[in-house]
C-alpha positions in Angstrom: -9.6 7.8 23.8 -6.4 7.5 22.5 -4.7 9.9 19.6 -3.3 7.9 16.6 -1.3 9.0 13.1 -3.4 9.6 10.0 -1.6 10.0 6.9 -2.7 11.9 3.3 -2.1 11.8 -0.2 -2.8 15.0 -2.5 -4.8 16.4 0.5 -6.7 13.2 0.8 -6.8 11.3 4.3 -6.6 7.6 4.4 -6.2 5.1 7.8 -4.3 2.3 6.5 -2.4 2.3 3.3 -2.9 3.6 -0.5 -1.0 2.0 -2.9 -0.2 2.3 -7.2 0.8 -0.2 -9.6 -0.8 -4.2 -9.5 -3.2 -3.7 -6.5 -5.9 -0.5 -7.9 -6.0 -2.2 -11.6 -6.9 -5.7 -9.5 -9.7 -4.1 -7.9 -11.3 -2.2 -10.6 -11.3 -5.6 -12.6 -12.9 -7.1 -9.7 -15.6 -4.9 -9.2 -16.5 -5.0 -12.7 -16.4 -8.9 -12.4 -18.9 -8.6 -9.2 -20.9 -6.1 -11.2 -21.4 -7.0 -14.5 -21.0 -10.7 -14.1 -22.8 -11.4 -10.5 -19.4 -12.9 -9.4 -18.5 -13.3 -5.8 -15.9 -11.4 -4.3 -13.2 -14.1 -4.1 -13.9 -15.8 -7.0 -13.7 -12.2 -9.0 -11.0 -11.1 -7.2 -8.8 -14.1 -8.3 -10.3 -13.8 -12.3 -9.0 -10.3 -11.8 -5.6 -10.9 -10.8 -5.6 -13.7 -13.9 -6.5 -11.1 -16.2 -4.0 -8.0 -14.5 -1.1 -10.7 -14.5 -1.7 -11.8 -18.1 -1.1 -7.9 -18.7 1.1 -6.8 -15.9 0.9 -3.1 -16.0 4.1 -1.0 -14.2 5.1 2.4 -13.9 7.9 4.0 -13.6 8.5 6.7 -11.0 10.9 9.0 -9.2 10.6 8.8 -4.9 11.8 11.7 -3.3 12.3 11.6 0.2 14.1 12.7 3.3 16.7 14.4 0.7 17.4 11.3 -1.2 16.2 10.5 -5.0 15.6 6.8 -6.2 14.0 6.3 -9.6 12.3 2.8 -10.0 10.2 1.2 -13.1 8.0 -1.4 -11.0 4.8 -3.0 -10.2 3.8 -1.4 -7.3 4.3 1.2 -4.9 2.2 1.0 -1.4 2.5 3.4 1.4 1.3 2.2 5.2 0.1 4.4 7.5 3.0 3.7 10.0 5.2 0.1 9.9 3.6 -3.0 8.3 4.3 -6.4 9.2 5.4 -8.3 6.4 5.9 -12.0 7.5 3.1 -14.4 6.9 1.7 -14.7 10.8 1.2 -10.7 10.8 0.8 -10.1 7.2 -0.5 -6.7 7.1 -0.6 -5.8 11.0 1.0 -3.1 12.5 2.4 -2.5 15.9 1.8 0.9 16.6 -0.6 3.5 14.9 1.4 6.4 16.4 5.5 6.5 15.4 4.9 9.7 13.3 6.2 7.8 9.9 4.8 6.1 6.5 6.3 2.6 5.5 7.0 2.9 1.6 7.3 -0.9 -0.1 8.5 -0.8 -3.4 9.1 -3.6 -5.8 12.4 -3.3 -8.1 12.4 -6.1 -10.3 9.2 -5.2 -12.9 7.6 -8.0 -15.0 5.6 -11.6 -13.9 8.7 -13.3 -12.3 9.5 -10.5 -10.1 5.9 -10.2 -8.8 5.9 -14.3 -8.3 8.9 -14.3 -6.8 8.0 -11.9 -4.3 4.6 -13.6 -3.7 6.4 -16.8 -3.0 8.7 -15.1 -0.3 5.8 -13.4 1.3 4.0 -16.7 1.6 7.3 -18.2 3.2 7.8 -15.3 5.5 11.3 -14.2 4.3 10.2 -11.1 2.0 12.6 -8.8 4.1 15.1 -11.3 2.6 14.4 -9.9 -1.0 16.6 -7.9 -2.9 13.8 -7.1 -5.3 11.9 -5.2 -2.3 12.6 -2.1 -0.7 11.0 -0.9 2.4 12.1 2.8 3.7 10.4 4.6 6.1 9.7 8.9 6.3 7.4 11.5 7.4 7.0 12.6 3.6 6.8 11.3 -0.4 6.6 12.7 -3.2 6.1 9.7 -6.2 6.4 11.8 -9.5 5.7 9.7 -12.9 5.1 11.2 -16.3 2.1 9.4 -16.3 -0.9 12.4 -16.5 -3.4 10.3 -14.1 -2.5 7.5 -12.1 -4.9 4.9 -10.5 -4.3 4.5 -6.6 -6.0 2.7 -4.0 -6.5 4.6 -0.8 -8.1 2.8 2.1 -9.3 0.1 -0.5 -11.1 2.5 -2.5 -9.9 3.5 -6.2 -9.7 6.9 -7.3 -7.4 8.8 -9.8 -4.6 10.8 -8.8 -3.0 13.3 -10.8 0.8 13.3 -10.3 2.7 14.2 -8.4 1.4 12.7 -5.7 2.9 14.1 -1.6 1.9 11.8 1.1 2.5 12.6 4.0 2.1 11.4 7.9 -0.1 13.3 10.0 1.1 12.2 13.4 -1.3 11.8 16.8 -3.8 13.9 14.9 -6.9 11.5 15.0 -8.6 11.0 17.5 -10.0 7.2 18.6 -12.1 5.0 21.0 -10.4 2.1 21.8 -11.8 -0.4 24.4 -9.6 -1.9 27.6 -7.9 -5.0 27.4 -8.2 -7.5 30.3 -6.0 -5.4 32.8 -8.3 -2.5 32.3 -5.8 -0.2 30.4 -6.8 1.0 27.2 -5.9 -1.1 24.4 -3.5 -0.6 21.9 -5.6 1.2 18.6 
């Protein structure tokens, strides 16, 4: 067994990451487009981002963290469960499940050409090269919006959230099963 970091938002645990902005309104499009139409995943998944591009929804919201403010009208916010990878070999891995942190991504630059522009450096590799993308890193986030609900995705699921919303890491406190890798020590989670 090995113990790894969990992380929460609003008192609500998730493994991976939880995200607001593009990402929630894609999926709830989808699964209506799988539902209602008998659509397969991919091919409602991509109608869906059609239809969320053609209305591009953003927020705007106020990040507190580790004693510094940053207000930001954008697309999307998503918060990792520790470091992402964000170059296209490891797109979406991490190294380690256990630095004690979250990994905040943040686009600045709102609108359809932002978003593109970001996609395009993601497929190239080079969106740590973007000036239109933060990452920061802390233990703890507070996102306030005036929004009075807020859709987020947490673990892939969507649920509403009523601001403000605290994440927060949980570090080492879950505990996991991972199997040996060909040396015979345990594998990394």
């Amino acid at each position: 067994t090995k113990q790894v970091d969990i992380a929460e938002v609003n008192g609500r645990l998730f493994i991976n990451n939880s995200s607001i902005g593009v990402y929630p309104h894609a999926v709830v499009k989808r699964n209506r487009q799988m539902e209602r139409l008998g659509r397969g995943k991919w091919f409602a998944l991509l109608v869906a981002w059609v239809s969320v591009f053609r209305r591009f929804p953003s927020v705007r919201v106020r990040l507190a963290m580790d004693g510094q403010t940053t207000t930001h009208t954008t697309t999307f916010v998503f918060v990792g469960n520790n470091r992402y990878e964000i170059d296209l070999m490891n797109l979406g891995g991490r190294t380690a499940l256990d630095r004690g942190e979250l990994c905040v991504y943040v686009g600045r630059r709102p609108g359809r050409w932002g978003m593109l522009v970001l996609a395009f450096r993601a497929l190239l590799g080079r969106l740590d090269e973007a000036r239109d993308f933060e990452t920061m890193h802390a233990r703890e986030l507070w996102i306030e919006t005036s929004k009075k609900t807020l859709r987020a995705s947490v673990d892939g699921e969507v649920v509403r959230i009523t601001p403000p919303l605290h994440y927060r890491i949980r570090p080492l406190e879950l505990k996991v099963i991972v199997g040996a890798d060909a040396s015979g020590d345990a594998a990394k989670p």
